[in-house]
C-alpha positions in Angstrom: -20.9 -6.4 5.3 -21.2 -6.6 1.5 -18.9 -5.2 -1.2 -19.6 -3.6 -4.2 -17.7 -2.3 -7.2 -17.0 1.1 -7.9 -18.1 0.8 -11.8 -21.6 -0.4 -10.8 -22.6 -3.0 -13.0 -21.1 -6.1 -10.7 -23.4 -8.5 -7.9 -22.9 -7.0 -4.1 -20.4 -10.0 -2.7 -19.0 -10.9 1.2 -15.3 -10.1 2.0 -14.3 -14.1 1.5 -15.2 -13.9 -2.3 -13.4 -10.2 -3.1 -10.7 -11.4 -0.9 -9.8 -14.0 -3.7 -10.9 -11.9 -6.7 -9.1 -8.6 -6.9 -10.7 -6.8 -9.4 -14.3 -6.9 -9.8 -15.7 -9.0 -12.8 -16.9 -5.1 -14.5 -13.0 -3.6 -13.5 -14.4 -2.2 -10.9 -12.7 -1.9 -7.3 -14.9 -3.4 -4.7 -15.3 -0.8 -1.3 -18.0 -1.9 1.5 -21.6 -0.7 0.8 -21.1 1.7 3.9 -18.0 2.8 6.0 -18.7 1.5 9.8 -18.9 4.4 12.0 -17.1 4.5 15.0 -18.4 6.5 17.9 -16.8 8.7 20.5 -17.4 5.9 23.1 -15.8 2.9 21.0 -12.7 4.8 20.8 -12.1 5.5 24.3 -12.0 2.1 24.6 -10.2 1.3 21.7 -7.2 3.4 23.2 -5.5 0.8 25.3 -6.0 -1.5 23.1 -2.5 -3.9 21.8 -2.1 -3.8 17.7 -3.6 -7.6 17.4 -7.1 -6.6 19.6 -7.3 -3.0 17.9 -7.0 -4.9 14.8 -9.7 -7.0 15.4 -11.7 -4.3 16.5 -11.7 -2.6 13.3 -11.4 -6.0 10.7 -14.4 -7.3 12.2 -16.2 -4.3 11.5 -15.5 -5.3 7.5 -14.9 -9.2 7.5 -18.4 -10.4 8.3 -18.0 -13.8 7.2 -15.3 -15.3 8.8 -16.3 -16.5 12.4 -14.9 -14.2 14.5 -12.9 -16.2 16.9 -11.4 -17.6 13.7 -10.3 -13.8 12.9 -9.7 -13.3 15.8 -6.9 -15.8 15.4 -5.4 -15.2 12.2 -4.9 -11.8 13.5 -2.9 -13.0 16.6 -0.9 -15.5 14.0 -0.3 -12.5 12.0 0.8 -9.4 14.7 1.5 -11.5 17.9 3.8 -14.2 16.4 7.5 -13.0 16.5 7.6 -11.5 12.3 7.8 -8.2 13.6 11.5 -8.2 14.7 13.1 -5.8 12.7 12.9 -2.4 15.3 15.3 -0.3 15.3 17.8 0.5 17.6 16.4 1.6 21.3 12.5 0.4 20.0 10.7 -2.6 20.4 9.5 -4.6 18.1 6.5 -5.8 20.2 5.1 -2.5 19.6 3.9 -3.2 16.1 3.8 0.4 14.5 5.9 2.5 17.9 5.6 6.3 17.4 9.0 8.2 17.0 8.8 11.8 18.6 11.4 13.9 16.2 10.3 17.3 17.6 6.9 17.9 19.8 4.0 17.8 17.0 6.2 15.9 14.9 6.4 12.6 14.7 6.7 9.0 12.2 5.0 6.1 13.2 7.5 3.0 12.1 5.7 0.6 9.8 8.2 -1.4 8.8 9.7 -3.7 11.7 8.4 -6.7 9.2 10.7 -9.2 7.4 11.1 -7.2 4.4 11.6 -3.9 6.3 8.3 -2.0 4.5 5.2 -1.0 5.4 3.5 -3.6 3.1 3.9 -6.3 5.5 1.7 -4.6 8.1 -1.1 -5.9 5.2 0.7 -8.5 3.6 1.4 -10.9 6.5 -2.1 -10.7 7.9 -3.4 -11.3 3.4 -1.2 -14.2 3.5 -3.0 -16.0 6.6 -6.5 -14.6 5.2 -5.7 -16.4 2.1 -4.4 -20.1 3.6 -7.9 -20.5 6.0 -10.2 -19.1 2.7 -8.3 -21.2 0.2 -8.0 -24.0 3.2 -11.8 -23.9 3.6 -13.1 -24.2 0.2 -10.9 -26.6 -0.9 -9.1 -24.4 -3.4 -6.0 -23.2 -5.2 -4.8 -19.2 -6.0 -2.3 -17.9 -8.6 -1.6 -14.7 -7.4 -0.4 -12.2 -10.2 0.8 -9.1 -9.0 2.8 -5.9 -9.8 5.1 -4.1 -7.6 7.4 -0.9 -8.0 9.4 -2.2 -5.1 7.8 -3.4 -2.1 4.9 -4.6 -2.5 6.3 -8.1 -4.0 8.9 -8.5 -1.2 6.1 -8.4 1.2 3.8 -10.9 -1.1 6.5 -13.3 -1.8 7.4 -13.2 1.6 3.9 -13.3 3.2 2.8 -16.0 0.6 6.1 -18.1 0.8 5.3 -22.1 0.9 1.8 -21.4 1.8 -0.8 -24.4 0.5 -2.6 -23.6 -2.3 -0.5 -20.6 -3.6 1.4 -19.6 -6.6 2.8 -15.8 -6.9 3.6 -14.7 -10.4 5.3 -11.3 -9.4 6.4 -8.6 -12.4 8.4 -5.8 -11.6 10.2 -3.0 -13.9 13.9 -4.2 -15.1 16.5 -2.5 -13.4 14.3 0.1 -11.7 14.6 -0.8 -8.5 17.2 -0.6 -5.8 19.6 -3.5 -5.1 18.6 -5.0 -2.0 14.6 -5.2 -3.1 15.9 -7.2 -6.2 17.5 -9.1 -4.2 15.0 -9.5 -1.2 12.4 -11.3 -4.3 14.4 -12.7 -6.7 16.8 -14.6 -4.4 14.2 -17.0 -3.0 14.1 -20.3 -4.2 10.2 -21.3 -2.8 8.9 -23.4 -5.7 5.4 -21.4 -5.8 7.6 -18.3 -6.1 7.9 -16.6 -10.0 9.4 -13.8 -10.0 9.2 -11.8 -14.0 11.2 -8.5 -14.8 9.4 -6.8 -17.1 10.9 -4.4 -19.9 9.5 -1.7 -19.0 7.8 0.6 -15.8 5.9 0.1 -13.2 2.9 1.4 -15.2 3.7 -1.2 -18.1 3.5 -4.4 -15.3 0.7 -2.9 -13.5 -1.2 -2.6 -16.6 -0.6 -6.4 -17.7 -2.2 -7.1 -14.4 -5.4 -5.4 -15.1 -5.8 -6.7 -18.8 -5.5 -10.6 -17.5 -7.7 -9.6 -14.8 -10.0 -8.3 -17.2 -10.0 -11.4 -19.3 -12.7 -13.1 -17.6 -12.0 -16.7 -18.7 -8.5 -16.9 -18.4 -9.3 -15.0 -14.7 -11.8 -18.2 -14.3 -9.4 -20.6 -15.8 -6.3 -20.0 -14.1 -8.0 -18.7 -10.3 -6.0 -15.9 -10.8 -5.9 -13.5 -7.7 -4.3 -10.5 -6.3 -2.6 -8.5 -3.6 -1.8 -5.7 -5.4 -3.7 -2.7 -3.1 -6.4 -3.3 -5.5 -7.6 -6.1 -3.3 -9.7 -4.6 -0.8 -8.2 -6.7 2.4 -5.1 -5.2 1.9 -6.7 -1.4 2.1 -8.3 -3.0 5.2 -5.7 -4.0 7.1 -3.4 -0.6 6.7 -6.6 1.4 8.2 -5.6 -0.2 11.3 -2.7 1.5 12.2 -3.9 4.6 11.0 -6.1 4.2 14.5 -2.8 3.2 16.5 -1.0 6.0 15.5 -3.8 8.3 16.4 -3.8 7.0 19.6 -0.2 7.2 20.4 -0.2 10.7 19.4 -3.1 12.5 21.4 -4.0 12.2 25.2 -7.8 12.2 24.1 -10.3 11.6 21.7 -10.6 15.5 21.5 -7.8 16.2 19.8 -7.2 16.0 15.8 -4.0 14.9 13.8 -2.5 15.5 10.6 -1.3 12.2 8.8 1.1 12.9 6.0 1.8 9.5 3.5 4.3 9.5 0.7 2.2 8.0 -2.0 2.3 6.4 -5.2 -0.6 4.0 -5.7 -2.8 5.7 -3.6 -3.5 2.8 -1.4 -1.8 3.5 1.8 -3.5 7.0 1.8 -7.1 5.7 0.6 -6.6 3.8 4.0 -6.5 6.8 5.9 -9.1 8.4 4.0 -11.6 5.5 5.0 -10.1 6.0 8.6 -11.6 9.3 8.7 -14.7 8.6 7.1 -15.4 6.3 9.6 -14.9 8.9 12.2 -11.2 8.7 13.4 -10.7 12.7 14.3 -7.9 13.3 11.1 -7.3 17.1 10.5 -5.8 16.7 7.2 -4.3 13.7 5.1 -1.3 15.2 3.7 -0.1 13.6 -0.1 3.3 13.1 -1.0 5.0 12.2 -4.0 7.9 12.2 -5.5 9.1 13.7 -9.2 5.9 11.8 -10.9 3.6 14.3 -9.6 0.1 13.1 -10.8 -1.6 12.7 -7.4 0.2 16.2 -6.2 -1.2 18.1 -9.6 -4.8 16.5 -9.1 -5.5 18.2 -5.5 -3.6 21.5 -6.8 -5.5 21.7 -10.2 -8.7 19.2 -10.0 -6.9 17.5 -13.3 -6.1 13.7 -13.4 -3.9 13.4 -16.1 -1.7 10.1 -16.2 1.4 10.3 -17.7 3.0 7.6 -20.5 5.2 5.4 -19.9 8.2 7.6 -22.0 7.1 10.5 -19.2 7.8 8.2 -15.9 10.7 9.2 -14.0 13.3 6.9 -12.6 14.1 8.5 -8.9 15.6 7.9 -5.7 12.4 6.8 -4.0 11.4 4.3 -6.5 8.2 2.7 -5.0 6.6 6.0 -6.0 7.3 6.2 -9.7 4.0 5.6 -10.7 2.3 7.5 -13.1 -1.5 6.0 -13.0 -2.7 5.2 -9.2 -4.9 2.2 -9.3 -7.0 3.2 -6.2 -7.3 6.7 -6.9 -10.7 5.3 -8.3 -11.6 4.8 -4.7 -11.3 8.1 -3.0 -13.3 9.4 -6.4 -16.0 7.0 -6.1 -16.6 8.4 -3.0 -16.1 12.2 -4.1 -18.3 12.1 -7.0 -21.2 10.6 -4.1 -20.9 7.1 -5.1 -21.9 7.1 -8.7 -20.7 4.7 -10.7 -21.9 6.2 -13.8 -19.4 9.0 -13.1 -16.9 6.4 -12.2 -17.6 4.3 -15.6 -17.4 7.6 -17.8 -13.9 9.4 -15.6 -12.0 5.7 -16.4 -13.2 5.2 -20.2 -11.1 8.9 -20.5 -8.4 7.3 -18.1 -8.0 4.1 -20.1 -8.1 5.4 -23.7 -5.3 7.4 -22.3 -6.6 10.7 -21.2 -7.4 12.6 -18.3 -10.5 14.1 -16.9 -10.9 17.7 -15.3 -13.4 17.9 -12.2 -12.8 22.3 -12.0 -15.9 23.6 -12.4 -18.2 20.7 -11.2 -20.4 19.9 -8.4 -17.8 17.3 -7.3 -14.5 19.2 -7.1 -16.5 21.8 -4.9 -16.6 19.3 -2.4 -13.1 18.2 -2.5 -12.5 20.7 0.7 -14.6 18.5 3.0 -12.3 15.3 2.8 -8.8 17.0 4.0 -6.5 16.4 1.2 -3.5 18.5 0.9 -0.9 17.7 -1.0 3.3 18.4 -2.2 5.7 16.7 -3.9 9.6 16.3 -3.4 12.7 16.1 -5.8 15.8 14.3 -5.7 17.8 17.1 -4.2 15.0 17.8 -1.2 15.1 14.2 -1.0 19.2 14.2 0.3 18.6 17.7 2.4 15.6 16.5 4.3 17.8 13.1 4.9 20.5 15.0 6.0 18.5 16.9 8.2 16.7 14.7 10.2 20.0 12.7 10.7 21.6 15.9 12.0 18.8 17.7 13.9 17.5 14.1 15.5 20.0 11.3 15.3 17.0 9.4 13.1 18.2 7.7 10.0 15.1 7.4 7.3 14.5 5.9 3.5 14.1 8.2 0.5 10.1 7.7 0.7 9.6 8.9 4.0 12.1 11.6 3.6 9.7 12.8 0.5 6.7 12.4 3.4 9.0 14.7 5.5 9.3 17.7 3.4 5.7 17.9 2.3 4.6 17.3 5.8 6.9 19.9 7.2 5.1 22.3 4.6 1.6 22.1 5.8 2.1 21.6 9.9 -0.2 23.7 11.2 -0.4 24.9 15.4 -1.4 22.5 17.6 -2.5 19.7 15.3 0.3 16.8 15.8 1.9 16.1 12.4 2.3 12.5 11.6 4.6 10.9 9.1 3.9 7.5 7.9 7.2 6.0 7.7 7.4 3.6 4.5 10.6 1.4 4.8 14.1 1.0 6.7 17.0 3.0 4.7 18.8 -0.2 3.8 16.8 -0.5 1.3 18.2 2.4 -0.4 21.6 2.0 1.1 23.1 4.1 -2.0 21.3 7.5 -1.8 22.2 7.2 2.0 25.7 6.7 1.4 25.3 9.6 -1.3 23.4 12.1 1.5 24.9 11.4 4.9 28.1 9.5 3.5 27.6 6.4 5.5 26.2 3.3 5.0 23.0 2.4 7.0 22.3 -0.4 9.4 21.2 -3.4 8.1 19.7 -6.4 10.5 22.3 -9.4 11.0 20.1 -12.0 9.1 20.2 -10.2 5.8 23.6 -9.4 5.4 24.9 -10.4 1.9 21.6 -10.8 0.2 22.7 -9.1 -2.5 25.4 -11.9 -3.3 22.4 -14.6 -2.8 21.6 -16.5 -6.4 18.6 -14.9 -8.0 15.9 -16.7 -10.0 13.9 -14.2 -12.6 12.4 -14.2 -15.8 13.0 -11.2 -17.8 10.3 -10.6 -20.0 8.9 -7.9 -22.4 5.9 -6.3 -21.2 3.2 -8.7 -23.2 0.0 -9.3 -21.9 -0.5 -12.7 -23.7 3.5 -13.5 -23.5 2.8 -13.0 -19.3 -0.8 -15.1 -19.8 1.3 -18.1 -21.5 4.0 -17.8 -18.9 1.5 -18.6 -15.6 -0.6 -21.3 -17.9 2.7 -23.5 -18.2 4.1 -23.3 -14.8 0.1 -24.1 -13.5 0.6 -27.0 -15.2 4.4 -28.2 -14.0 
């Protein structure tokens, strides 16, 4: 299986070498040549499968070059050695991703029983141990540099914690962020661990990524890497449960299912997207977001229009206050039938800071065949639909997935099982709980009082170069 970029003017390359690039040397986001089909037959056996072999099944279809007992066994490290302990009450933790029934057709599949209680471990954990063997192999060192609106860089730091070979250079927006995922990065003390606050937004640290990404020779220089969702093995790995939760809720292969995702980036969806376009029987991918609205507005209007930074609102379900969705450029590739031409002209408008308007063209008429629907959810639907899952089903969830619930409870349709992608625990956002149901949530034993832990941070104002000098001196400590 090769990879190629999504602007078209970078070499074809095998998983191991995107895996440790991010971005590709044109700016580019890699995606395989061709999505592996999966046919009728493969999934019936796939069914029965435990998370660790059905992710094997369908890594091995993309990882080509890694020897596949040796994948084979960074997957079992990675699903089938004890990180996944954080079920909730009544569920086990074994399970992986186990399927919550709220109502019949309705349901959440829990992703995040991991050590930072989010969804980005499910992909995180399993990047960590695909980094260690590559790095381990080659003889090699990484400096990660990453962004993250809230989880992403809990699940990095934690996934990438004292491996060999490893730094983490983490920004995240000042102050924008809840309590507890402040405290979840900044409190650890790992010495390959840096965590920056950035002056800023999401947007503003996400776009200091790109632009030292996109400075080949300090890129070169410094080995600098990623695990933002921009890195393709991260996209990977989340298709995987997208396939579990399909087969925990149908009885047969017959039946289709509705997936809705609360989405800011655009990675977790784009995941199910390439789940269905390898043949996984998906009705509809449902998008929701929050108050910043872009992704929402683009499958309403056909108009991607980013918003600045001054525009970005601060909410309650701050992993999705992004304005510019890094692999939205993905799911278009594939809309606009693969041509990077397209692709190269639609980002020149992005990047300049403008939008492009596919009504009207050959592409948006095809937008119908790829099953996006889409909503979006304030602050005050945010508290109701809280309060009334707690009430109608005894089921505490976060402010994300509580966004994913009232989209998704606008476009059930008859017999089509509705399925929620449930994005992290609700201690994470212990104060709009306490503000909706008037009780603090659970929170697992072993991280009580992280919040009084001592943090370690850099605050920083969002400067490319300021960042670049920053990761050149601590390479050299």
């Amino acid at each position: 299986m090769r990879y190629l970029s999504t602007r078209g003017l970078a070499p074809a390359e095998q998983f191991c070498d995107i895996l440790l690039g991010g971005l590709a040397p044109d700016g580019g986001l890699y995606l395989p040549e061709s999505y592996p089909v999966v046919s009728a037959a493969e999934l019936t056996r796939w069914r029965g499968l435990s998370y660790s072999d059905l992710a094997f099944a369908v890594l091995s279809r993309f990882i080509t070059d890694i020897p596949a007992t040796d994948l084979a066994a960074l997957i079992r490290k990675t699903y089938d050695a004890g990180v996944y302990c954080h079920a909730r009450a009544g569920r086990n933790a074994a399970d992986i991703t186990p399927l919550t029934t709220l109502e019949p057709g309705l349901h959440l599949l829990e992703l995040s029983n991991g050590p930072t209680l989010a969804f980005k471990d499910m992909a995180m954990q399993l990047l960590g141990n695909l980094f260690e063997y590559v790095l381990e192999k080659r003889g090699e060192t990484i400096n990660i540099l990453g962004a993250t609106s809230g989880d992403t860089g809990s699940a990095a730091e934690y996934a990438m914690r004292g491996k060999h070979n490893v730094r983490v250079f983490m920004l995240s927006p000042e102050g924008k962020m809840s309590a507890f995922q402040r405290a979840q990065m900044y409190s650890l003390q790992d010495a390959n661990i840096f965590n920056i606050a950035v002056r800023g937004m999401f947007d503003d640290a996400q776009d200091i990524v790109k632009a030292v990404s996109n400075d080949a020779a300090f890129k070169a220089g410094y080995k600098i890497g990623a695990v933002n969702s921009i890195n393709w093995a991260r996209v990977a790995a989340q298709v995987v449960y997208y396939f579990k939760g399909y087969f925990a809720a149908t009885t047969s292969n017959e039946q289709q299912v509705a997936f809705c995702v609360p989405s800011g980036n655009f990675g977790n969806i784009c995941a199910g997207h390439i789940a269905r376009m390898m043949g996984l029987p998906i009705a509809r991918l449902v998008l929701a977001t929050n108050e910043n609205d872009v992704l929402d507005e683009f499958f309403r209007t056909g108009i991607y229009r980013p918003r600045r930074t001054s525009e970005t609102h601060v909410t309650s379900s701050p992993s999705m206050d992004i304005s510019k969705a890094s692999n939205f450029e993905r799911f278009i590739f594939d809309l606009v039938g693969r041509d990077p031409a397209v692709i190269r002209d639609l980002w020149r408008q992005v990047e300049a800071g403008g939008a492009f308007d596919l009504r009207g063209t050959p592409h948006w008429a095809r937008i119908g065949g790829f099953g996006f629907v889409s909503g979006s959810s304030s602050h005050t639907d945010r508290l109701a639909t809280i309060r009334e899952v707690w009430q109608k089903y005894g089921t505490m969830i976060d402010t994300h997935t509580a966004d994913g619930v009232k989209v998704a409870l606008a476009h059930r349709e008859a017999g089509i099982p509705m399925v929620v992608l449930e994005t992290a625990q609700p201690v994470k956002f212990a104060e709009t709980i306490q503000e909706a149901l008037g009780r603090a949530p659970v929170r697992p034993a072993d991280l009580e009082g992280i919040e009084s832990l001592p943090q370690r941070v850099e605050i920083m104002d969002a400067d490319a170069e300021a960042i670049k000098a920053f990761v050149a001196r601590h390479c050299r400590d």
